[in-house]
C-alpha positions in Angstrom: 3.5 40.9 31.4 4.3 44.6 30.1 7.3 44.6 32.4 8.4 41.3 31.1 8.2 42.4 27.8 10.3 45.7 28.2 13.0 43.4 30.1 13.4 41.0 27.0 13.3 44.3 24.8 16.1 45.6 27.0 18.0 42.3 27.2 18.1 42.1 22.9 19.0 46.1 22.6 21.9 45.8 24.4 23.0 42.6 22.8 21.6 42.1 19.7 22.4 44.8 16.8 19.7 45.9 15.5 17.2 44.4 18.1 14.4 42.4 15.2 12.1 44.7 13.8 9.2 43.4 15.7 10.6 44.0 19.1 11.0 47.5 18.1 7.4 47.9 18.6 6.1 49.4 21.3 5.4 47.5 23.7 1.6 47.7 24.4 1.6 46.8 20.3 3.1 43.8 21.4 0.9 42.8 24.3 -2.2 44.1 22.0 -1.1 41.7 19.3 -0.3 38.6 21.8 -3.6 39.1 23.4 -5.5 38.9 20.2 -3.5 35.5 19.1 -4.6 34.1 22.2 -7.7 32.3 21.2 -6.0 30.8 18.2 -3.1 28.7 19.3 -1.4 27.7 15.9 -1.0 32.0 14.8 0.2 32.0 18.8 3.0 29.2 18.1 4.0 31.2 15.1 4.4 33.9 17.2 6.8 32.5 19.3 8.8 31.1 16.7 9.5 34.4 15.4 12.7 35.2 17.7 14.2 33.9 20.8 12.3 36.6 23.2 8.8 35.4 22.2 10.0 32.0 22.5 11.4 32.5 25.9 8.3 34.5 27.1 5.4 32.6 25.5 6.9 29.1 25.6 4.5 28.0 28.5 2.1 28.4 25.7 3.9 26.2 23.5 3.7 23.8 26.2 0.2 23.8 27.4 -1.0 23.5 23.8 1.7 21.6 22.2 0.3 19.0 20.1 -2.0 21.6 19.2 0.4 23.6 17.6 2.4 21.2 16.2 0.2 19.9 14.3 -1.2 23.5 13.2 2.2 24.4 12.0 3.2 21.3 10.2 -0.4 21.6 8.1 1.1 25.4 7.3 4.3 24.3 6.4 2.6 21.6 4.0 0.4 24.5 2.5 3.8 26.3 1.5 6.2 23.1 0.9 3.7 20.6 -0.3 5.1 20.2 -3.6 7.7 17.8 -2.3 6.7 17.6 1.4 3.1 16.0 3.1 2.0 16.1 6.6 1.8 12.9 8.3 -0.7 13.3 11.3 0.1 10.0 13.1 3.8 10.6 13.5 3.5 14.4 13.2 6.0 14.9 11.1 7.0 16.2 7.2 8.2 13.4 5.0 8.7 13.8 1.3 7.4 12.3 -1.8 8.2 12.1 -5.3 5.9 14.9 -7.0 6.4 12.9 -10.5 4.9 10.4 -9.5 1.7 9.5 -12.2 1.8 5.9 -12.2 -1.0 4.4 -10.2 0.2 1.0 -10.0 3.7 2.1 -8.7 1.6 4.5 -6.3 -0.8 2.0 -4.7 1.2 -1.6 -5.6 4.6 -0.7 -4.8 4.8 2.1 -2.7 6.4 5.4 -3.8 8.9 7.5 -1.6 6.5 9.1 0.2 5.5 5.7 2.0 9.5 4.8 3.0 9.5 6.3 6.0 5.8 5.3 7.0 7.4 2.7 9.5 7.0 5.2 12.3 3.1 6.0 11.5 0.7 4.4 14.1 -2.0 3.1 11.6 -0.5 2.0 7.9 -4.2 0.7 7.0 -4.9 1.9 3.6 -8.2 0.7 1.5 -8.2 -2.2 0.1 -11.1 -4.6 0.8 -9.3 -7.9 -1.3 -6.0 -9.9 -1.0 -4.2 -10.7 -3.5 -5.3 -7.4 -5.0 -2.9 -5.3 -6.6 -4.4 -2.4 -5.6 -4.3 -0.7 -2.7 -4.9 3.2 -1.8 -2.5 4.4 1.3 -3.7 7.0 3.3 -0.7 9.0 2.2 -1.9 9.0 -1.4 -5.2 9.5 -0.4 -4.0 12.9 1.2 -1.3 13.8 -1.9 -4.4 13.9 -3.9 -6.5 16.3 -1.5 -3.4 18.4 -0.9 -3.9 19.0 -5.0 -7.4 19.9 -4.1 -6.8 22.0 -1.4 -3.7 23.7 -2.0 -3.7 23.6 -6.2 -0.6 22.6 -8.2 2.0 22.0 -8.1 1.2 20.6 -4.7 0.4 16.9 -4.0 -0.6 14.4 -6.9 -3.4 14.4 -9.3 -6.2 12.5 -9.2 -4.8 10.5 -12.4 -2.9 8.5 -9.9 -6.2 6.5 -8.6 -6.5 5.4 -12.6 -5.4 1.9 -12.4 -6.5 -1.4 -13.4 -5.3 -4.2 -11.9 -6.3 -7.6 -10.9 -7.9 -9.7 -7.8 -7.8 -13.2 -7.0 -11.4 -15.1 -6.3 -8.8 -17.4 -4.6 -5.0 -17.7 -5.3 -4.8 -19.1 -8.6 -8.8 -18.8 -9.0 -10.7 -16.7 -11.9 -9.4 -13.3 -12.0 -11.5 -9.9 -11.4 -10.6 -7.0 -13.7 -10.3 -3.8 -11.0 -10.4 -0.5 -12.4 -11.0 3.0 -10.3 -10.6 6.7 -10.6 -11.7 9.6 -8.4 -13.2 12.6 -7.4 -13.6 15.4 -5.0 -17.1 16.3 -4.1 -17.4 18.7 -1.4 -13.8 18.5 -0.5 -14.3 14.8 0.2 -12.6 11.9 -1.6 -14.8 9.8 -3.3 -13.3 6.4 -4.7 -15.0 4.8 -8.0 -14.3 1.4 -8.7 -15.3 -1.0 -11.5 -15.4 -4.9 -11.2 -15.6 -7.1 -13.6 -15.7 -10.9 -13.9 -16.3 -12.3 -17.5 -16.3 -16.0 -18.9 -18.3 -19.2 -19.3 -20.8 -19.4 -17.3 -19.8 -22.5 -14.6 -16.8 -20.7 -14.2 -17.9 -17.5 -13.4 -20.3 -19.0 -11.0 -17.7 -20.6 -9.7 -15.5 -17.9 -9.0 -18.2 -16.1 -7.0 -19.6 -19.5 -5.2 -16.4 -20.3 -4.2 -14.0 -17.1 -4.1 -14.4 -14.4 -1.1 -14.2 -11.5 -3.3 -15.4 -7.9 -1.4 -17.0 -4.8 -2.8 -15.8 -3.3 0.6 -14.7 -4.4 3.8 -18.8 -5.4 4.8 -20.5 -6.5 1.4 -19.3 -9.8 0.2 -19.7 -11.7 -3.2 -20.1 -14.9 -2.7 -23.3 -16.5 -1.1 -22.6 -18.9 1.9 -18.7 -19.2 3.6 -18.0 -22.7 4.9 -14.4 -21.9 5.4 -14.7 -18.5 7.4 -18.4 -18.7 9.2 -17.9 -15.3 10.7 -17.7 -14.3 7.3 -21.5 -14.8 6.5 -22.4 -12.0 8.8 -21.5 -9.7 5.9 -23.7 -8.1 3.9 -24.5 -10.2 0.8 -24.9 -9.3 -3.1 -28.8 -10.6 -3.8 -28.3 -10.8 -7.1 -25.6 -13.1 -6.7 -27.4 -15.0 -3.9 -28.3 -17.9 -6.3 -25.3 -20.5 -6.0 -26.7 -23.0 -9.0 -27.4 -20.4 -11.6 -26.3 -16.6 -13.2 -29.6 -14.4 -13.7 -29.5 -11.3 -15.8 -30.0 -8.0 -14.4 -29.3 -4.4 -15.8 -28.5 -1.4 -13.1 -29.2 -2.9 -9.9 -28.5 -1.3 -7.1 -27.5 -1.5 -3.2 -24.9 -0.1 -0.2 -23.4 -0.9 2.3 -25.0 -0.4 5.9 -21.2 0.2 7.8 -19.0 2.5 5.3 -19.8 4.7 3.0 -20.1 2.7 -0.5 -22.8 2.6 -3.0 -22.7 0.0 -5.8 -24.4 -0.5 -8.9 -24.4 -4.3 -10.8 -25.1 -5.9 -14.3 -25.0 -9.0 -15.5 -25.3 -10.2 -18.7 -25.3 -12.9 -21.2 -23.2 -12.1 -23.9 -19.5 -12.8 -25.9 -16.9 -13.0 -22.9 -13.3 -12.2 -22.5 -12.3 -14.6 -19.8 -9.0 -14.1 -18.5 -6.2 -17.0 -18.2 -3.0 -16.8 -16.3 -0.5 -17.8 -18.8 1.4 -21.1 -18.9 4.6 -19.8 -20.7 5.1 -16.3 -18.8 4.6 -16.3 -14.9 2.3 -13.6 -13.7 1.4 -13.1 -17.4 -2.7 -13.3 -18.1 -4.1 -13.7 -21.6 -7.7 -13.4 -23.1 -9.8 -16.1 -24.2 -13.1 -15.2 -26.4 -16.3 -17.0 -24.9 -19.1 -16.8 -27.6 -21.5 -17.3 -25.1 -20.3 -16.6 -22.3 -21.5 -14.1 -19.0 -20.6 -10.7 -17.7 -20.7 -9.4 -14.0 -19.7 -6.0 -14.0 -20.1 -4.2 -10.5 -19.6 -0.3 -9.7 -19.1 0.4 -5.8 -18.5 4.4 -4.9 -16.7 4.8 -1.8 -17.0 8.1 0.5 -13.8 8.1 2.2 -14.0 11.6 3.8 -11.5 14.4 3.8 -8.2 12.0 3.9 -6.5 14.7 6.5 -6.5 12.5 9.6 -6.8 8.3 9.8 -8.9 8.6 12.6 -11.7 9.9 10.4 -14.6 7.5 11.1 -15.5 7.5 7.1 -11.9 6.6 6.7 -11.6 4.4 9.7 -14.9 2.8 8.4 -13.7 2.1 4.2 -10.1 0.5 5.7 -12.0 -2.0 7.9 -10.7 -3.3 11.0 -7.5 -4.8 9.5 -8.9 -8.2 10.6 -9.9 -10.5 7.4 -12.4 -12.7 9.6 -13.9 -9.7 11.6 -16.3 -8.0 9.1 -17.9 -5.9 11.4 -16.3 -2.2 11.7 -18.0 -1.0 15.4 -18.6 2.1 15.8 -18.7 3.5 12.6 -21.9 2.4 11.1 -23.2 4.0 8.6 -26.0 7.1 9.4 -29.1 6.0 7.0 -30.6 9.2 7.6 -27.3 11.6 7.1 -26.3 8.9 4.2 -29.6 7.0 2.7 -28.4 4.6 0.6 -27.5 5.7 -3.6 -26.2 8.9 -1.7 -22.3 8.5 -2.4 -23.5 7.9 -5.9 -25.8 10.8 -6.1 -22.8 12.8 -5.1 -20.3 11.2 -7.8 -22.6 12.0 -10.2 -22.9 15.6 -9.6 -19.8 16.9 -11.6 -20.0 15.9 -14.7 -16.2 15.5 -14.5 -13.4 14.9 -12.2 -11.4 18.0 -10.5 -8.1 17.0 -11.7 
């Protein structure tokens, strides 16, 4: 190796004026300091990227370890470009993003310029457990907002762009659910809070649960019984909303899911009601009407979905579902009771008393 060395060293000296200042180590320095980058591949691909002689004599390493490396040095050059660039682990490359983006509907309904070029990515998935809704979180946001975490500003996006209400269908053209959500990081890990509300008279509401195939998550269904989709009724069901004749009051109750990572909370109430109306006038327009005596479901699922630097996280992987609307069972990734007892993901929301933005 030391002769091969002091034959590159040669080679640049007599053509290269001044040699780089590296090469004009000596060169055990050299073979000291390639030796000790050994073990840790991604400072060893740096190495060789330094000039053309390293390259030519360590690019057998380069080889052996490539994806390795690669993917070492494009999370580097995130850390130092992430203002306008992210890493995209399933097509290993930089793409950019619009770093002014704050609008969460644009972000997760519309798809900034950071998801353009996503058409070369091998798993698009993002979290969003109902159709129809106009929210939808893409991995690539997901990781824009742990890049801010990680890296500080001006890098990524704030968590202000998971603040976004929105709408879900029960059924196209059925009673509406009012979806809001924000985030936090707890232990670097992305934790999604979303509120669900479904408010009007009471046969209505009933029937918008009875008959709609609203989610919490990808495993934990609304409605009771589906006659439409029988593989269906292997999800996980709400028990307070297991009665299909009546609404029953309850304050706090609790529950999780037994596949992802989501803890949920769920209230319902009889009291004045703002039921929602698509408008008649104004396509895609929805109006208020006041219900004296009307109900209130409000629901509060937490979802865990992990670190958001590589889709083949299971927590991920488990939150996106299968990307099959009649499979509800995510194999592989169910949830660890004992790691993750259920009210855990909650426990762990509430212990900031305010988000890291």
């Amino acid at each position: 190796m030391g002769n091969i060395f002091s034959w590159f060293v040669r080679h640049l000296l007599v053509h290269d004026h001044p040699p780089p200042p590296i090469l004009q180590l000596p060169v055990e320095i050299l073979l000291e300091i390639t030796a000790y980058l050994e073990p840790h591949p991604v400072s060893l691909g740096s190495l060789t990227l330094t000039c053309r002689a390293f390259y030519r004599l360590l690019q057998h390493c380069l080889h052996e370890r490539h994806d390795e490396i690669t993917q070492g040095l494009l999370a580097l050059l995130e850390k130092d470009l992430g203002h306008k660039y992210y890493h995209c682990t399933g097509c290993r490359k930089l793409h950019t993003f619009d770093p002014y983006l704050t609008d969460g509907l644009t972000a997760w309904q519309y798809h900034p310029p950071a998801t353009k070029s996503r058409n070369c990515c091998r798993d698009l998935r993002g979290f969003s457990p109902n159709y129809g809704s106009a929210q939808i979180l893409d991995r690539v946001i997901a990781r824009l907002v742990t890049n801010r975490h990680l890296y500080g500003a001006p890098n990524g996006l704030r968590l202000t762009v998971l603040r976004t209400p929105g709408w879900a269908w029960s059924w196209e053209g059925g009673p509406l659910w009012l979806q809001s959500s924000d985030g936090r990081i707890v232990d670097g890990e992305l934790i999604l809070r979303t509120k669900h509300e479904l408010q009007g008279r009471g046969h209505s509401v009933r029937e918008a649960i009875n008959e709609g195939r609203y989610r919490l998550c990808h495993h934990v269904m609304t409605d009771p019984l589906d006659l439409v989709y029988p593989r269906r009724n292997s999800l996980q069901h709400v028990p307070e909303l297991a009665d299909i004749d009546v609404l029953k009051t309850c304050e706090n109750g609790s529950g999780s899911c037994n596949v992802c990572l989501m803890d949920y909370t769920i209230t319902i109430r009889q009291a004045e009601a703002r039921e929602p109306m698509y408008s008649t006038t104004a396509p895609g327009a929805v109006y208020y009407r006041v219900v004296p005596n009307g109900w209130q479901v409000t629901m509060v699922s937490y979802h865990l979905l992990g670190e958001c630097r590589d889709e083949d996280d299971w927590k991920w992987k488990a939150s996106v579902g299968s990307g099959k609307y009649s499979d509800p069972i995510c194999k592989g990734n169910e949830r660890d009771l004992d790691a993750f007892p259920p009210g855990q993901v909650k426990r762990m929301w509430d212990s900031l008393n305010q988000a890291t933005l």
